[in-house]
Structures are given as structure tokens and as C-alpha cells.
VOSE-913098 format. One line per 4 residues: their letters; for each residue z, x negated, y of C-alpha. Coordinates in steps of 0.2 Angstrom, whole numbers. Each point is the difference from the previous one (the first is absolute). Example, Ala and Ser with C-alpha at 12.3 -4.5 7.8 and 13.67 -1.06 7.14 Angstrom:
AS) 39 -62 -22; -3 -6 17
This chain:
XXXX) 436 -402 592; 0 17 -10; 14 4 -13; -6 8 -17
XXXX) 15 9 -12; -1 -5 -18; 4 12 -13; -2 3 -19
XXXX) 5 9 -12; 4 -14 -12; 16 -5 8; 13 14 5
XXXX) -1 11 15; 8 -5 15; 18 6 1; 3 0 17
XXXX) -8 -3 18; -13 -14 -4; -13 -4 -9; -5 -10 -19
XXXX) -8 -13 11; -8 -3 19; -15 -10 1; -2 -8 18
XXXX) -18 -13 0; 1 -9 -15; 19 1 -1; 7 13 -9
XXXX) 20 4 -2; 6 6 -15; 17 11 -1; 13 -1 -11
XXXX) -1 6 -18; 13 4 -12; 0 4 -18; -9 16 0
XXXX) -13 6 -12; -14 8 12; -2 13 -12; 15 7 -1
XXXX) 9 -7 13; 16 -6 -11; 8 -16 0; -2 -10 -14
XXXX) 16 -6 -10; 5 -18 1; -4 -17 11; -14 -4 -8
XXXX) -10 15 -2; 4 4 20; -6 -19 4; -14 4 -11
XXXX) -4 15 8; 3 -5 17; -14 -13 -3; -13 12 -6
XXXX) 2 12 14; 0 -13 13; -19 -7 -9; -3 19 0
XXXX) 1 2 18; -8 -18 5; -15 5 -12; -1 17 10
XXXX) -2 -11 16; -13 -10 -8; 11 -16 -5; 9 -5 -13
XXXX) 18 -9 -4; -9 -17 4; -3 4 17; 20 0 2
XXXX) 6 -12 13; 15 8 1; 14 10 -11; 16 6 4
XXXX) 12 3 -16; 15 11 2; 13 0 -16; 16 8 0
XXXX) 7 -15 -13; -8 -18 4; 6 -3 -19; -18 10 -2
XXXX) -7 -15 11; -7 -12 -16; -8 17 -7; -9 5 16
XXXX) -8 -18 -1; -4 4 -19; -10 18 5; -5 -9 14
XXXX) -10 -13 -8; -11 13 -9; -8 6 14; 0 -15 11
XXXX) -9 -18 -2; 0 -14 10; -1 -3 15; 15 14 2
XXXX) 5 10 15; 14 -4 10; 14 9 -6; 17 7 6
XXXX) 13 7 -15; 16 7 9; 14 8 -8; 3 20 8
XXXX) 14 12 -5; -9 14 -4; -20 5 -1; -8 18 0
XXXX) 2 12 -12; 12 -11 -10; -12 -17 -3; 3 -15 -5
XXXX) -13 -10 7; -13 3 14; -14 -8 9; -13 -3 14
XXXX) -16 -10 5; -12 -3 11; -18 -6 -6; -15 -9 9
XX) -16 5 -6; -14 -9 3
């Protein structure tokens, strides 16, 4: 099985050893995002425009891999304050529709580059 990298320039430039996304067969493994605008690279302010943000460069990337959100069978949420937990659902529920991935949340002490929230998935496509 060949691995293909997934890039784009809609979601924010790798900052560090490894790639927006891997795509292994019809899997494809997306990293974590943070609040960054892909432009210019900033970190929104506020837990909802991050979670908001977070979203759209995760869909970003899993477009660039020829998927979209609803080939998510998997998401990984990272908050540095579980009080932010019922809002994550909240963003969460405009890009998501039933049935919904499997999902962890899990509270962290700190995220790059100062975040407040962050997440991962991996897709199926096909």
C-alpha cells in the first residue's frame, strides 16, 4: 500500500516535522489543527472562533484528500478547559450530521502556540 501527503493551502502550513494529512488506501489521517488562519498564520482570539477555525481547516485538509467532514470516523478533541466541552458539541454540530464519528474530548494543560482547543481525524473514503 503506497502512502500519498496531503497538502493545501487553505488550512495553515505545517509547523513542525509532519504533514496537514497522510493518506494510506482509502484511509486518510488527518493532524491536528489549531486555531490558525492559513493566511496569515495567527491564532484567532476566543474558544469559539479557534473551535470554529479548527473545524474549517480540518474540512480544508480532508477536501484536499478528496473527502469531506462526513467521512470522519474518527475525532480526537484536545481542550485546555473541559468547561469549553458543551461548546465544542455546539461548533461541532455544524459540521457534523448523524451518524457521527467516534469521538474522544480530553482535557491537556497546554496546546501549541498558546490554543485553546485542537483536534485530529482520520477519514474513510469510499
Amino acid at each position: 500500500m503506497s502512502k500519498q501527503i496531503i497538502a493545501t493551502p487553505s488550512a495553515p502550513a505545517a509547523i513542525g516535522t509532519y504533514s496537514q494529512a497522510v493518506k494510506a488506501g482509502n484511509t486518510v489521517y488527518l493532524s491536528g489543527q489549531i486555531g490558525l488562519d492559513p493566511v496569515s498564520m495567527q491564532l484567532l482570539e476566543g474558544f469559539e472562533a479557534q473551535t470554529v477555525r479548527v473545524f474549517e481547516n480540518l474540512k480544508a485538509v480532508a477536501e484536499a484528500a478528496g473527502g469531506t467532514l462526513a467521512d470522519a470516523v474518527k475525532l480526537n478533541i484536545y481542550l485546555t478547559d473541559l468547561a469549553n466541552f458543551a461548546k465544542v458539541n455546539e461548533v461541532m454540530a455544524r459540521y457534523f450530521s448523524e451518524p457521527y464519528p467516534a469521538r474522544a474530548a480530553v482535557g491537556v494543560k497546554e496546546l501549541p502556540r498558546g490554543a485553546v482547543v485542537e483536534a485530529d481525524a482520520i477519514l474513510v473514503i469510499g
